[in-house]
C-alpha positions as CSV (number, residue, x, y, z in Angstrom):
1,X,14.0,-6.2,31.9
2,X,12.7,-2.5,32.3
3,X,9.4,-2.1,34.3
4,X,7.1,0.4,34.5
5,X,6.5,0.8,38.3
6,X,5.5,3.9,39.5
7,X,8.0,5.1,41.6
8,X,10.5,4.1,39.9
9,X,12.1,0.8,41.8
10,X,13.7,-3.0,40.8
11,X,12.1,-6.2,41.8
12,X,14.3,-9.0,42.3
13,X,14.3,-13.0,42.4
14,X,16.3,-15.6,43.1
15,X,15.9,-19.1,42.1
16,X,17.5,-22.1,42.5
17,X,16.5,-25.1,40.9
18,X,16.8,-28.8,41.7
19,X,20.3,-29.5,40.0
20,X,21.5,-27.3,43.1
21,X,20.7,-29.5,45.4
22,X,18.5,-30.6,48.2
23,X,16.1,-27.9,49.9
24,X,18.9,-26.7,52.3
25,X,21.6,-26.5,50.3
26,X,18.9,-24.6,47.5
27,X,17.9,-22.1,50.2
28,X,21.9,-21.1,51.1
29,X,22.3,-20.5,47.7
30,X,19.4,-18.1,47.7
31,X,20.5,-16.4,50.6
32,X,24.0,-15.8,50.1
33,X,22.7,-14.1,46.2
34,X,20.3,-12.0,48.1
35,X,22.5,-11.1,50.7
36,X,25.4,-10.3,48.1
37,X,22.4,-8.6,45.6
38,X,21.5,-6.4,49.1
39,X,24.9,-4.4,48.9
40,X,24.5,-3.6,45.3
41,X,20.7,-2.6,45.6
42,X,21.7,1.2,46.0
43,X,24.2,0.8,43.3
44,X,21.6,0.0,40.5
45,X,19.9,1.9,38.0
46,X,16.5,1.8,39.0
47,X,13.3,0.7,37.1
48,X,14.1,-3.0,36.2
49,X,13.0,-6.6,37.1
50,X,16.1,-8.6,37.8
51,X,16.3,-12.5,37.8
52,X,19.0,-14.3,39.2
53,X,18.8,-18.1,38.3
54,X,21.5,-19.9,40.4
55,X,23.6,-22.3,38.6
56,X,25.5,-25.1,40.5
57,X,25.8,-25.9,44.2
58,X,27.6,-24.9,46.8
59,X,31.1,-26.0,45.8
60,X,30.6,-23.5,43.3
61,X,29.2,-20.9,45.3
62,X,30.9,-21.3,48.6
63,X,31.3,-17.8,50.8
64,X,29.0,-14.4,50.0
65,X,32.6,-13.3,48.7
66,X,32.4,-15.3,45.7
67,X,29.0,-14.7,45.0
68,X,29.6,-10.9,45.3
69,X,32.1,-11.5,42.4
70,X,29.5,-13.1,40.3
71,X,26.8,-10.5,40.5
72,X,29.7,-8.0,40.1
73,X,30.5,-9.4,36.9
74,X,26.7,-9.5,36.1
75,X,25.8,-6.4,37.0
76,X,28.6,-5.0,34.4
77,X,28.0,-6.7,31.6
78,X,24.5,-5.8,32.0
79,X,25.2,-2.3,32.6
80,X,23.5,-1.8,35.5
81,X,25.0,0.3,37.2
82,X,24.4,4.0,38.3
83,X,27.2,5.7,36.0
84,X,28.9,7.6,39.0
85,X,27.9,4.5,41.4
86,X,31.0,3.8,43.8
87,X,30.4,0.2,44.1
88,X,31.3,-1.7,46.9
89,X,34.5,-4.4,45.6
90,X,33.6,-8.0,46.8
91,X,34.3,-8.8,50.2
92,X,34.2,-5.3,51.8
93,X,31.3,-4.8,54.1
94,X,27.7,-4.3,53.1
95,X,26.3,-1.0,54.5
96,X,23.3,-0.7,53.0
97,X,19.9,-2.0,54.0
98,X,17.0,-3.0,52.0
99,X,14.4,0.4,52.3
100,X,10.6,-0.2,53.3
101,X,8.2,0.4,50.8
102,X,4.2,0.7,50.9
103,X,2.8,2.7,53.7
104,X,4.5,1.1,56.5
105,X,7.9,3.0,55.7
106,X,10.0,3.3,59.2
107,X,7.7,0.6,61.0
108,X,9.1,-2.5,62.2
């Protein structure tokens, strides 16, 4: 969904319900999305509140390869991405880092 955020930026979440699991297995789901979502962060159009509800378990999802191919497919079919946006193919290596926002920007 668009958002009206002034500067212009996405908000994500991930959630994982119950049917995915137990707690540990929930929260390795979450963190492989978020870690495949963090190489296509600079690769999105900005301005939007994304929600990724994770379906399955972790036969499903196995490797961040796998879910990098999911959010690819996503992210197309959404038209998400910038127009001229070379995006990263699933598997190659994540570059990019999440950028600080608020005041604190360059403080660990």
């Amino acid at each position: 969904m668009p958002n009206d955020l002034e500067p212009v930026q996405n908000r994500y979440t991930v959630i994982a319900g119950k049917k995915c699991g137990n707690a540990v297995e929930r929260n390795r789901l979450k963190r492989l999305t978020r870690e495949a979502l963090r190489g296509y962060h600079p690769h999105l159009r900005p301005g939007h509140d994304i929600a990724l509800v994770v379906r399955g378990n972790r036969v499903e999802l196995p490797t961040l390869e796998v879910a990098q191919e999911t959010l690819l497919r996503i992210f197309r079919r959404a038209n998400l991405f910038v127009a001229d946006a070379d995006v990263p193919l699933p598997g190659a290596m994540v570059t990019s880092a999440w950028k600080a926002t608020g005041t604190d920007e360059g403080n660990p």
